[in-house]
Backbone bond lengths (Angstrom), bond angles and torsions (degrees), N, CA, C in turn:
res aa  C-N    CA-C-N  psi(-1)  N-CA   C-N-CA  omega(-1)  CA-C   N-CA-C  phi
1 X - - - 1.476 - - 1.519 108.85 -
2 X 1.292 116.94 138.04 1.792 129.64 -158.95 1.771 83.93 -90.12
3 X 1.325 101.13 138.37 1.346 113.91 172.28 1.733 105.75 -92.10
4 X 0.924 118.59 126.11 2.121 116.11 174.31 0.958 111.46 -88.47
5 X 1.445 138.07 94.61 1.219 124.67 153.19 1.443 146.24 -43.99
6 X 1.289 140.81 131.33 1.335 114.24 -169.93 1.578 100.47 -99.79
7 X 0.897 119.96 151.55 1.907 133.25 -165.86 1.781 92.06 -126.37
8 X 1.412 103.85 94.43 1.798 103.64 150.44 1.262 115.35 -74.46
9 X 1.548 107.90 143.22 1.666 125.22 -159.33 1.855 75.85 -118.33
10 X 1.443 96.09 128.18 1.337 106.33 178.70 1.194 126.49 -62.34
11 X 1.290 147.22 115.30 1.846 129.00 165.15 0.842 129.74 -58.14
12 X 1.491 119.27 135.68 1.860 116.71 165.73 1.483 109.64 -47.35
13 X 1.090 146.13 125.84 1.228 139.86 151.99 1.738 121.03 -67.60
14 X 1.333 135.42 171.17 1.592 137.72 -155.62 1.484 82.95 -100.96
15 X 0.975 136.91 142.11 1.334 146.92 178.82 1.154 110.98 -141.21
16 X 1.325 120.53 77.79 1.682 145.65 164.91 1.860 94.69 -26.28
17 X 1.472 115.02 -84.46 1.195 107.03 -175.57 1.473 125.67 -18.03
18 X 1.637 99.59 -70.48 1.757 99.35 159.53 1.050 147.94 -12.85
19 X 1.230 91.61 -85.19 1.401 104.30 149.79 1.733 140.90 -10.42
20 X 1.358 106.67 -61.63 1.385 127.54 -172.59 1.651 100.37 -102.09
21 X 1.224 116.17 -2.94 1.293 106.21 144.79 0.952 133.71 -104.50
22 X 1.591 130.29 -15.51 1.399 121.15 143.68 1.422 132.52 -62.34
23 X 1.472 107.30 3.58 1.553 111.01 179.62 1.805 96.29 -89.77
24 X 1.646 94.82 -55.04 1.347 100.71 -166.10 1.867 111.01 -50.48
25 X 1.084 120.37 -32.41 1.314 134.74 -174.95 1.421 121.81 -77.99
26 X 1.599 113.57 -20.78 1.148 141.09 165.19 1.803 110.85 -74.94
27 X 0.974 89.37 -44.87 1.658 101.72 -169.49 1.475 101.44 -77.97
28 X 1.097 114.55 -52.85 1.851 119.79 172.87 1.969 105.24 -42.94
29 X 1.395 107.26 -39.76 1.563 98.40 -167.70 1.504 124.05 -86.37
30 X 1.840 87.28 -17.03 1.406 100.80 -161.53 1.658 94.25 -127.36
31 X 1.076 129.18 7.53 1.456 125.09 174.59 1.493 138.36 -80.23
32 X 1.268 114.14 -9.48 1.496 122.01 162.02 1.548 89.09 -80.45
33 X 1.145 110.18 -66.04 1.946 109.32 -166.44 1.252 116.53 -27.17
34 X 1.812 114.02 -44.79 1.331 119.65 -177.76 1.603 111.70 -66.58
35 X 1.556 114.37 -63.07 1.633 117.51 154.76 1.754 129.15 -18.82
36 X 1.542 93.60 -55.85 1.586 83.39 167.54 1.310 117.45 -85.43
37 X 1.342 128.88 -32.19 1.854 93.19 -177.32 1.215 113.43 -100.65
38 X 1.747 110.67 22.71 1.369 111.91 153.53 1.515 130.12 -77.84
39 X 1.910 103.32 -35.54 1.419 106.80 163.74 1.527 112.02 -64.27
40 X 1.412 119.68 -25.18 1.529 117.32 -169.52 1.642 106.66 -57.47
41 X 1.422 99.11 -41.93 1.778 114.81 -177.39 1.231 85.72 -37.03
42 X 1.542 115.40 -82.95 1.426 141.63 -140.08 1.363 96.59 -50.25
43 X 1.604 120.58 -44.51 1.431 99.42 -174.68 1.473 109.07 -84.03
44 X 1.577 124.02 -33.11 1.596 88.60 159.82 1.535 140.72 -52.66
45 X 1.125 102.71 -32.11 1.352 90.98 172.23 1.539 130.79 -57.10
46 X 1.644 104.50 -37.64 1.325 121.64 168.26 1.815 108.17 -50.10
47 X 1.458 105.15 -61.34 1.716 91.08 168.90 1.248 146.79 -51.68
48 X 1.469 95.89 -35.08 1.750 125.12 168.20 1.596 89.50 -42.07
49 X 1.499 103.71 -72.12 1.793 107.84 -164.43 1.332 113.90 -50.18
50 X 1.807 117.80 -33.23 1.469 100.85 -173.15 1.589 101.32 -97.04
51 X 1.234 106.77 14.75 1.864 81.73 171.09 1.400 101.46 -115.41
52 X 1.312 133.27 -16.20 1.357 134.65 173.11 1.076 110.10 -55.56
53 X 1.683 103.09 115.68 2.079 99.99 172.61 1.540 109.18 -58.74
54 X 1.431 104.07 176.47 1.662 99.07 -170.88 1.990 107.88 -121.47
55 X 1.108 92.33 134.78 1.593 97.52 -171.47 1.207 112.31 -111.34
56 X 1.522 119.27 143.45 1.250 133.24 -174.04 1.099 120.99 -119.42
57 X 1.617 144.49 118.60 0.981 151.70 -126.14 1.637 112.24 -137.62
58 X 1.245 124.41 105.32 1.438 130.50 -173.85 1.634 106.91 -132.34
59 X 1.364 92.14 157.72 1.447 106.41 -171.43 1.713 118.30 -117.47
60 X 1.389 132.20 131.87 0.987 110.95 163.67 2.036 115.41 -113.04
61 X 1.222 118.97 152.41 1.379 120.46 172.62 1.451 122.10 -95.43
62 X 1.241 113.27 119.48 1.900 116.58 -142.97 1.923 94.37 -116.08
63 X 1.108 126.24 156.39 1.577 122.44 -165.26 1.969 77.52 -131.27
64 X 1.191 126.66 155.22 1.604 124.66 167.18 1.391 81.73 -121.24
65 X 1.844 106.79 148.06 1.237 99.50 171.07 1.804 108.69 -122.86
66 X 1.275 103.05 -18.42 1.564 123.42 -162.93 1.419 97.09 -101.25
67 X 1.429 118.43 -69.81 1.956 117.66 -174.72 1.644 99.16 -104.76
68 X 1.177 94.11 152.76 1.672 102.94 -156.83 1.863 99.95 -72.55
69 X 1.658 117.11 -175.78 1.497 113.08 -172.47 1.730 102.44 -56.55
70 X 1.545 111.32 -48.29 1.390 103.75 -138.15 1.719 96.45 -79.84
71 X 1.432 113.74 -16.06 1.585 104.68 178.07 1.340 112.59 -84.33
72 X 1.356 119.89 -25.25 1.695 110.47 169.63 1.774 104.51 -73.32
73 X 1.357 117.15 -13.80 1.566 100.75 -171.40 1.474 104.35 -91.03
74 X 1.540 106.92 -18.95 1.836 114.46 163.60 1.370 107.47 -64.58
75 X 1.192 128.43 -57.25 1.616 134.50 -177.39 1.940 95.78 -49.67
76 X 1.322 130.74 -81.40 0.829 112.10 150.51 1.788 154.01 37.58
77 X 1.193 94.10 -107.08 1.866 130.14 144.76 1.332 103.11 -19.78
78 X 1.603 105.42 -66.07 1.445 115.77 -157.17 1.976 97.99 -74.56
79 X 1.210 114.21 -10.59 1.342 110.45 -172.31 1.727 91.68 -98.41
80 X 1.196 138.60 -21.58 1.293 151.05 -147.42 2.265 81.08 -85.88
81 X 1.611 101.83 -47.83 1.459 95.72 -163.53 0.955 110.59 -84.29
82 X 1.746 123.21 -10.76 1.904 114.65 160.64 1.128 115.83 -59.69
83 X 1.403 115.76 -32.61 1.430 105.91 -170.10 1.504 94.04 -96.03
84 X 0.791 146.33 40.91 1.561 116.96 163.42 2.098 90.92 -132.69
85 X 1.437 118.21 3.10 1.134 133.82 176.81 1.722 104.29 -89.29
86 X 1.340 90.59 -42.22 1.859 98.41 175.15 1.656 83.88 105.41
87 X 0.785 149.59 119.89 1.594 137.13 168.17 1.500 96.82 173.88
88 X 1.261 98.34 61.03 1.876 106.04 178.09 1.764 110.89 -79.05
89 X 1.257 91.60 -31.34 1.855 84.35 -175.02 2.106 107.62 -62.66
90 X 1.687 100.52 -16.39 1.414 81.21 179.06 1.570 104.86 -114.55
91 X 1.428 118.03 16.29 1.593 121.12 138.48 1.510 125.99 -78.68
92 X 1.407 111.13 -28.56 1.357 115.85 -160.56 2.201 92.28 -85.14
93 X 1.356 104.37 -11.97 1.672 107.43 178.88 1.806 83.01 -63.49
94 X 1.385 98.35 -72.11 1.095 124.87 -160.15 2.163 127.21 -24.38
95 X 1.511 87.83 -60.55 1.336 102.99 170.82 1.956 107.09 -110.27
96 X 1.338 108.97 26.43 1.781 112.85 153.49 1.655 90.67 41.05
97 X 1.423 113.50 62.63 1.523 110.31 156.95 1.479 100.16 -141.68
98 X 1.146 107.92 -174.37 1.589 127.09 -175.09 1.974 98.86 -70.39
99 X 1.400 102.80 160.82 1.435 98.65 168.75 1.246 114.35 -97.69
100 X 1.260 131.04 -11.95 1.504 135.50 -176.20 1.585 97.51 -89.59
101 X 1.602 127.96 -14.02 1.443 109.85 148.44 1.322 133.03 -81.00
102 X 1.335 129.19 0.03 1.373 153.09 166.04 1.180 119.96 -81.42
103 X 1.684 105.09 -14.45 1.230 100.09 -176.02 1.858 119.77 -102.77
104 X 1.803 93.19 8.69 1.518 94.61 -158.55 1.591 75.88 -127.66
105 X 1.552 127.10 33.31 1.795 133.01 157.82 1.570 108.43 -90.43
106 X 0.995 128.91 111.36 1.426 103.04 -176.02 1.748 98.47 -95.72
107 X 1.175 121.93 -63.56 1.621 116.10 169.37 1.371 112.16 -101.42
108 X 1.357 107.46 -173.70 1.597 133.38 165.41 1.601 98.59 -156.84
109 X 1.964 106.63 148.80 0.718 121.57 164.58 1.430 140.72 -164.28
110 X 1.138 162.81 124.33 1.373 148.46 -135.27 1.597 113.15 -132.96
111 X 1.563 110.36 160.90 1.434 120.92 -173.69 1.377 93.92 -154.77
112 X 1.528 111.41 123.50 1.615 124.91 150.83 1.091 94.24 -57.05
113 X 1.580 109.35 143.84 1.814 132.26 160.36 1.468 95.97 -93.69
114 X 0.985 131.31 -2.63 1.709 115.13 169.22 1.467 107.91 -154.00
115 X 1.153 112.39 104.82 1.231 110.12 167.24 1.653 154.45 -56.50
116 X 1.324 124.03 115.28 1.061 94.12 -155.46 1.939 107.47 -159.85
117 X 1.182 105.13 136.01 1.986 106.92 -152.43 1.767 72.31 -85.48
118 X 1.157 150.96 42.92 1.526 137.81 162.00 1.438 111.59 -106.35
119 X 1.844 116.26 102.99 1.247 127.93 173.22 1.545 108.77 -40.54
120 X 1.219 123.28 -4.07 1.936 113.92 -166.98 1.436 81.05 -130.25
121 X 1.577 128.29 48.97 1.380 112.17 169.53 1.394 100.88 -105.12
122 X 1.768 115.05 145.52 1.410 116.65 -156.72 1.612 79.22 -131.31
123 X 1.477 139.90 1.12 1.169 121.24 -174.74 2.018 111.86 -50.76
124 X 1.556 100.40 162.27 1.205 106.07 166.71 1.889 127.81 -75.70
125 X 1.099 106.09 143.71 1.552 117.52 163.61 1.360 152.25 -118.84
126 X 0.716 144.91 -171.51 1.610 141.46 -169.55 1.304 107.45 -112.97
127 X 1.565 131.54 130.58 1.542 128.87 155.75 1.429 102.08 -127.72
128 X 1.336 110.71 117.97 1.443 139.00 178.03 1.255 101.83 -106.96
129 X 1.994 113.01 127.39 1.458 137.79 152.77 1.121 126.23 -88.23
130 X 0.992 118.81 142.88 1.935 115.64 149.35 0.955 112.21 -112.47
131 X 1.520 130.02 122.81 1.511 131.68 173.44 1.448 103.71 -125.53
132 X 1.394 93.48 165.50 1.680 102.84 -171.25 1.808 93.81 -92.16
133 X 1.446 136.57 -54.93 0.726 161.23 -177.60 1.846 106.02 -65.40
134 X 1.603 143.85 133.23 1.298 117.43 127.26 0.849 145.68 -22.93
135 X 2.003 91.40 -78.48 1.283 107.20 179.04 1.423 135.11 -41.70
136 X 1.095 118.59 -17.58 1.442 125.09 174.76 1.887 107.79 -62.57
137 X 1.124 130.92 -58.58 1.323 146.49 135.44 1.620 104.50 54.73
138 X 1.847 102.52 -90.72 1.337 119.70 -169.59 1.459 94.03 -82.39
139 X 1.338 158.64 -50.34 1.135 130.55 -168.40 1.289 119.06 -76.65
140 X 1.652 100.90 -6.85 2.046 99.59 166.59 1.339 106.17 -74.25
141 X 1.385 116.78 -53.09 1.766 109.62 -179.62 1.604 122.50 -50.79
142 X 1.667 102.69 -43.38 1.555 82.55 167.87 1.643 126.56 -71.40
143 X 1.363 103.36 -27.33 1.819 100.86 170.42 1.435 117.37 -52.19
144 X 1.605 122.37 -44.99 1.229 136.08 -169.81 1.608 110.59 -64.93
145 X 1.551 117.65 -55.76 1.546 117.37 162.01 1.285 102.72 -45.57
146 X 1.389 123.81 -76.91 1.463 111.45 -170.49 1.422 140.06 -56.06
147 X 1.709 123.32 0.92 1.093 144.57 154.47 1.761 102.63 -63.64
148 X 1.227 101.03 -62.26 1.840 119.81 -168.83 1.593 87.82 -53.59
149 X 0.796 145.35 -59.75 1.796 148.86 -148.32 1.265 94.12 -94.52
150 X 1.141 148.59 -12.34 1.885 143.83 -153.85 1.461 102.38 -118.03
151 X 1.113 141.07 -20.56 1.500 138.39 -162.56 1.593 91.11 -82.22
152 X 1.452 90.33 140.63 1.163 119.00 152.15 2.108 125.09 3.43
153 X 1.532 86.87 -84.81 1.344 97.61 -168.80 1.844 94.50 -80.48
154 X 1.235 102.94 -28.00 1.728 99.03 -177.37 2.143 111.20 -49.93
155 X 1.691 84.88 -71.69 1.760 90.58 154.31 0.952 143.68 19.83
156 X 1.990 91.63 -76.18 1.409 103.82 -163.01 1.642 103.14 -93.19
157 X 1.582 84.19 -31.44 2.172 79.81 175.07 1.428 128.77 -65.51
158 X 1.394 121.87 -33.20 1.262 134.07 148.00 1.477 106.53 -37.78
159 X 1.166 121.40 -82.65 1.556 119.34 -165.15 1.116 107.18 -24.96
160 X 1.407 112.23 -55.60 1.727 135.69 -155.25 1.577 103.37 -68.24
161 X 1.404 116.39 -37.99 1.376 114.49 -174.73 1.662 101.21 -93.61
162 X 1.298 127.71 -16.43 1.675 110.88 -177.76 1.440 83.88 -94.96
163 X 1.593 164.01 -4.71 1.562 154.10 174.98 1.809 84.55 -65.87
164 X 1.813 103.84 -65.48 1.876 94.72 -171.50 1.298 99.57 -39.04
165 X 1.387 122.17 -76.55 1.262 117.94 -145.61 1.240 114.02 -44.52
166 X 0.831 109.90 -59.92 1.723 106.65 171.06 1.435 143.29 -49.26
167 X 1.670 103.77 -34.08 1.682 111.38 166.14 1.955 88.45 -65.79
168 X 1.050 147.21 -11.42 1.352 124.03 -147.93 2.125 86.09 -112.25
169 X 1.069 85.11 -14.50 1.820 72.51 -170.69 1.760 92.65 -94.95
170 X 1.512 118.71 -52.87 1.198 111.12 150.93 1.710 128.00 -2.54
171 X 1.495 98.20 -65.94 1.077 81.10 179.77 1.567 123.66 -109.98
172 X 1.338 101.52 14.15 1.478 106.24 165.43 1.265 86.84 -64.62
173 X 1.211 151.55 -83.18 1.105 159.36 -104.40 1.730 97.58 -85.35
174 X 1.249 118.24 -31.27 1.159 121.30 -163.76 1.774 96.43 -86.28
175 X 1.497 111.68 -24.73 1.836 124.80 -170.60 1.612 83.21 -66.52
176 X 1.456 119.62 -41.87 1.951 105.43 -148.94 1.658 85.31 -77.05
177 X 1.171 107.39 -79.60 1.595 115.14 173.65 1.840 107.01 2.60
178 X 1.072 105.72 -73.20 1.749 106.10 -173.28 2.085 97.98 -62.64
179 X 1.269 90.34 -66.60 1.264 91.04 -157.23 2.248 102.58 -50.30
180 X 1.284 125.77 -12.25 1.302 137.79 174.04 1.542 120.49 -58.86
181 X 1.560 94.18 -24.52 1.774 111.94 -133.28 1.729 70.69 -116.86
182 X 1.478 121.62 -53.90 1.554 107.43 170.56 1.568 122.45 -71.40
183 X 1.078 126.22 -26.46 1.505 118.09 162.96 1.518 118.47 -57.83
184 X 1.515 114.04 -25.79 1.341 122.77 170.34 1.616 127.69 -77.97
185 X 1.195 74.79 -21.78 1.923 91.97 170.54 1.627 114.06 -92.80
186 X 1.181 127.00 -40.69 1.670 144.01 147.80 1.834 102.24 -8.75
187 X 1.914 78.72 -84.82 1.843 102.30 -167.84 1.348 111.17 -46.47
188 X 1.606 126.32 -33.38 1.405 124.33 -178.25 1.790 105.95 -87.49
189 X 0.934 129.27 -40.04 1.094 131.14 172.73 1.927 100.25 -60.82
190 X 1.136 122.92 -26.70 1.489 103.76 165.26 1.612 119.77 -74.05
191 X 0.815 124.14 -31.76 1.761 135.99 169.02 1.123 99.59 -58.59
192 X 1.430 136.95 -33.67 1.335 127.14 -148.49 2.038 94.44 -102.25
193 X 1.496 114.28 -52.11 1.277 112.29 -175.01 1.704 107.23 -99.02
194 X 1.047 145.13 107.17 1.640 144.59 146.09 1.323 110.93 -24.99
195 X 1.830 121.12 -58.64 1.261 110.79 -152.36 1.831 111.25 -83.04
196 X 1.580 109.00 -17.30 1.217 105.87 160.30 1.643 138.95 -94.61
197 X 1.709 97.01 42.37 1.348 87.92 -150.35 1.646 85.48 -103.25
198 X 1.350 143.45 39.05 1.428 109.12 160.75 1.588 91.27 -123.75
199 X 1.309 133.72 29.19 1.210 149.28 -149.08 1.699 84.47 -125.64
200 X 1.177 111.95 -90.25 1.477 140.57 168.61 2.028 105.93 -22.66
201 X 1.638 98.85 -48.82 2.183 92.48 176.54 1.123 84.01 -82.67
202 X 1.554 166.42 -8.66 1.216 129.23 -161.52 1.753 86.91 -114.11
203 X 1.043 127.85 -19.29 1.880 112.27 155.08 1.478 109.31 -60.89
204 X 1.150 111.19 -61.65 1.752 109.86 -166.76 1.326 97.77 -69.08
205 X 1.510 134.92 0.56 1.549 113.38 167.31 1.676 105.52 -86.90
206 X 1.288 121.05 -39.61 1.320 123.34 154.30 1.572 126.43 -25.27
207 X 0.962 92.65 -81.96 1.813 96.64 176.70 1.265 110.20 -62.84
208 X 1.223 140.67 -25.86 1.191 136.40 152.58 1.456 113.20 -37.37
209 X 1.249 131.00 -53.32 1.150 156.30 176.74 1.459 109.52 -61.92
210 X 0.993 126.22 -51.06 1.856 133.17 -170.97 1.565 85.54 -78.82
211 X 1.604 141.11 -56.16 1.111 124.41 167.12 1.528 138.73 -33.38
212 X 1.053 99.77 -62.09 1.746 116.65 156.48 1.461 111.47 -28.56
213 X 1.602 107.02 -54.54 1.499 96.44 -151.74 1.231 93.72 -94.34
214 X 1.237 145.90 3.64 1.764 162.63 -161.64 2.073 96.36 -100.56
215 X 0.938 69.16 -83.37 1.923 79.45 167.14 1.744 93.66 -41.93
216 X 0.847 148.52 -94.42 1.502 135.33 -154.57 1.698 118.54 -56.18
217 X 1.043 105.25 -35.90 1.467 101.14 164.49 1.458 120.19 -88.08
218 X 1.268 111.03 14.69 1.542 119.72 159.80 1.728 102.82 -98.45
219 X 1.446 134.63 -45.06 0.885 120.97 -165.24 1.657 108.73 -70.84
220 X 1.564 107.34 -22.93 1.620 119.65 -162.76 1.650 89.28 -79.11
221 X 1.285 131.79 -31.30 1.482 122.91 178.60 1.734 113.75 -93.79
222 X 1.753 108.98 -9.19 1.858 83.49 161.08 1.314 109.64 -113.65
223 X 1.632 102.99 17.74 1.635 98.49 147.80 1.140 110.60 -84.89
224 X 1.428 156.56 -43.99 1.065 164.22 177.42 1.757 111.36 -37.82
225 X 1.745 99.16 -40.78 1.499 97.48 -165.42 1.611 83.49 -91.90
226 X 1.316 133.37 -25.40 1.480 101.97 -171.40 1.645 106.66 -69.80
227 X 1.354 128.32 -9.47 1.099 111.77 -145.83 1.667 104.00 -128.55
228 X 1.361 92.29 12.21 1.575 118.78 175.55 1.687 110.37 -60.65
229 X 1.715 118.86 124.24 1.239 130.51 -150.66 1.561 109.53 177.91
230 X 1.335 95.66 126.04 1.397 109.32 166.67 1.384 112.96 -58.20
231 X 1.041 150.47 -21.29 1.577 158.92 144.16 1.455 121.85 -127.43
232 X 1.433 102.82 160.07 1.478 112.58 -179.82 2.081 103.42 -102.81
233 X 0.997 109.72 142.48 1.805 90.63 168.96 1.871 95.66 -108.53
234 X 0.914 88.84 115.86 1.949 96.63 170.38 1.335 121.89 -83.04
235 X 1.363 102.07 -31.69 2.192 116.12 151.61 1.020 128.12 -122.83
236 X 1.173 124.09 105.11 1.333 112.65 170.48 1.806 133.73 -62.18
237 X 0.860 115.19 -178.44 1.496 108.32 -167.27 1.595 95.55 -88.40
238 X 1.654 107.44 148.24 1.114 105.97 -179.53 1.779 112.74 -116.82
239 X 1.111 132.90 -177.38 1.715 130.12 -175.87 1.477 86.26 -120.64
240 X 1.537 112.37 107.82 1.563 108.99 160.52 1.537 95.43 -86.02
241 X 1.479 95.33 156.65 1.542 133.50 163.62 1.513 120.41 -54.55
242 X 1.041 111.59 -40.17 1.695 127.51 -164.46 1.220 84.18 -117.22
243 X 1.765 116.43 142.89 1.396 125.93 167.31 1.879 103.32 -99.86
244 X 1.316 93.54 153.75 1.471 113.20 -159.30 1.724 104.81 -67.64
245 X 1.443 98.47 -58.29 1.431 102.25 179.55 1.567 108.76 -130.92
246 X 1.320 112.49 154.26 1.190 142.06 27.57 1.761 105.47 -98.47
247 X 1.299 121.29 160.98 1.246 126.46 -177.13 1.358 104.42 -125.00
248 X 1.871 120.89 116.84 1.035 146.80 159.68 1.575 116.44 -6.24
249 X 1.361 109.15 -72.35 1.348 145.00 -144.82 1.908 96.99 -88.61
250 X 1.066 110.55 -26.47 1.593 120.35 -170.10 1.636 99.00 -108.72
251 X 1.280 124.13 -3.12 1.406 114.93 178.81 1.334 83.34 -102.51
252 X 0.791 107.19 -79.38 1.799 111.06 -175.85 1.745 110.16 -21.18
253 X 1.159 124.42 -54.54 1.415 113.09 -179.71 1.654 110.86 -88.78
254 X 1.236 117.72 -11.19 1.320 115.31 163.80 1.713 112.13 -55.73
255 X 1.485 87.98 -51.63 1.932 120.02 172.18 1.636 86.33 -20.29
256 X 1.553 90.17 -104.30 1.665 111.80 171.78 1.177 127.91 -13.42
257 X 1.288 121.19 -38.20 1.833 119.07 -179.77 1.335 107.55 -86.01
258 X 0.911 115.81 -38.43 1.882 117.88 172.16 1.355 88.47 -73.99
259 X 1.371 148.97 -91.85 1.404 117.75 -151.07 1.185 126.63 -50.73
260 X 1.646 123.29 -29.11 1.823 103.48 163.66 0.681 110.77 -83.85
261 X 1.460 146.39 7.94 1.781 120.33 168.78 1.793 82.39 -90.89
262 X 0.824 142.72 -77.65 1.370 137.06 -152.49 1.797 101.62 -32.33
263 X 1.205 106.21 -46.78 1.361 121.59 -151.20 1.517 88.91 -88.93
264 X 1.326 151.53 13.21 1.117 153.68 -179.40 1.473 103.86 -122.01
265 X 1.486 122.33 -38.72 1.240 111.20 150.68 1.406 145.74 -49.29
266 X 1.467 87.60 -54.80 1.419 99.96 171.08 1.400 119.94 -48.87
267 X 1.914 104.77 -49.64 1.607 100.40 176.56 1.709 133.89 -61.78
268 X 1.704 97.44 -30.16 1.841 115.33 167.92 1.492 100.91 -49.14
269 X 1.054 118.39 -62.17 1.414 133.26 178.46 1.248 112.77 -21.62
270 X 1.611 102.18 -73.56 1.923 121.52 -162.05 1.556 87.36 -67.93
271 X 1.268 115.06 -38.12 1.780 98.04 -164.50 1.208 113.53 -100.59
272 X 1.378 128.56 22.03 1.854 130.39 156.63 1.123 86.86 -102.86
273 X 1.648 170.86 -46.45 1.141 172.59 129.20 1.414 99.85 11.77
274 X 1.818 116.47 -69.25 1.042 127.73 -165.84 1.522 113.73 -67.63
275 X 1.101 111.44 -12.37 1.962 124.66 -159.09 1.688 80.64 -92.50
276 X 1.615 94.93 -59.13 2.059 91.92 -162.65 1.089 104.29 -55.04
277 X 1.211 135.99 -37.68 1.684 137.91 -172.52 1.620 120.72 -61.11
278 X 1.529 110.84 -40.85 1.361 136.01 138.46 1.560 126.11 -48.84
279 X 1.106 116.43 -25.18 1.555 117.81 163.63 1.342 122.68 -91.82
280 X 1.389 105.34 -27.47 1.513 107.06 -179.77 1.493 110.76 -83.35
281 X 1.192 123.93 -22.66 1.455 121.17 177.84 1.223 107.09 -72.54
């Protein structure tokens, strides 16, 4: 019977040393190369930064009071894709401003502060600009309310809620009136009878009272109608000092990461080139 030997086939082992001398030897041939079109990055990026206009980025905090967050942030959206279409003359209808201020918006964009899959969600949100300009700023916010308040279906719900308000003060107004006209009839009827007269102040302290509280829920509803709005703004937009982008420090290492990968190609390149040339001899 044949005995089988088994024959171990030796392994390469990891040879760290190696290693770091094929780096080091790599790096010696190809290491200025990497340096320069790594500084090359750097100075594009540096150009990138000085020719990039500079944008300034403000936020306003918007309340919906009529269509819930997520359909004004769709309405919105839909204004987000005129402008990135270029189609300011049918934004500039839209938010009743000039088009040469539309033209210095570069985005828009929005974020619920609370999230939430509830069609009757009225939470507040964020609308963030970038403009090249400040000044553009305050006549975007008033265009932007007046977009939010001007639509169509907005319109008609407004209308509908300043008609209540008004039949309701209407007829508050018509409640004091009567109830005025009987406190006036009360007070003389106390002059007139003695024996009903502590009967008689404790009515006219009443209606005194239903007056009072008539008058305040009249003032709480033509505050209501002055202040009647498809949104509330809870911040207005502000003009920072410092423009948002472009940033120095992020072109520059952007710079840098494209020139060593470029420059790492290039060197893989020269030195499988250099190997085959070495093999073929």
């Amino acid at each position: 019977m044949k005995q089988v030997k088994r024959v171990q086939i030796p392994t390469d082992e990891f040879d760290i040393t190696a290693l770091f001398e094929n780096a080091f030897s790599f790096f010696r041939h190809y290491g200025k190369l990497l340096v320069l079109v790594a500084l090359a990055g750097m100075l594009t990026g540096f150009f990138r930064f000085w020719n990039t206009p500079n944008l300034y980025s403000s936020t306003l905090l918007l309340q919906p009071t009529l269509l819930s967050a997520p359909e004004q942030i769709a309405l919105i959206d839909n204004w987000s894709a005129l402008l990135t279409k270029k189609e300011w003359p049918a934004l500039a209808r839209l938010f009743r401003v000039e088009v040469s201020t539309l033209k210095k918006l570069k985005s828009i964009k929005t974020e619920e502060l609370q999230k939430s899959y509830d069609p009757k969600n009225y939470s507040a949100y964020t609308l963030t600009v970038l403009v090249t300009d400040t000044a553009v700023l305050r006549p975007l916010q008033k265009g932007i309310t007046y977009a939010l308040d001007n639509s169509e279906h907005v319109k008609e719900k407004l209308a509908f809620k300043r008609n209540n308000l008004q039949s309701m003060i209407q007829s508050m107004e018509q409640e004091i009136t009567r109830l005025g006209s009987l406190q006036s009839a009360v007070e003389s009827s106390l002059h007139q009878s003695s024996r009903s007269g502590g009967q008689l102040m404790l009515n006219v302290s009443d209606i005194s009272g239903q007056i009072a509280g008539l008058k305040e829920k009249q003032l709480n509803f033509k505050e209501a109608l002055s202040f009647t709005s498809a949104v509330y703004v809870l911040q207005n937009f502000y003009s920072p000092s410092r423009p948002t982008y472009p940033q120095l420090i992020k072109q520059l290492l952007m710079g840098l990461a494209g020139g060593l990968l470029l420059g790492s190609f290039i060197a893989f390149y020269l030195h499988i080139q250099r190997k085959t040339n070495v093999n073929r001899q």
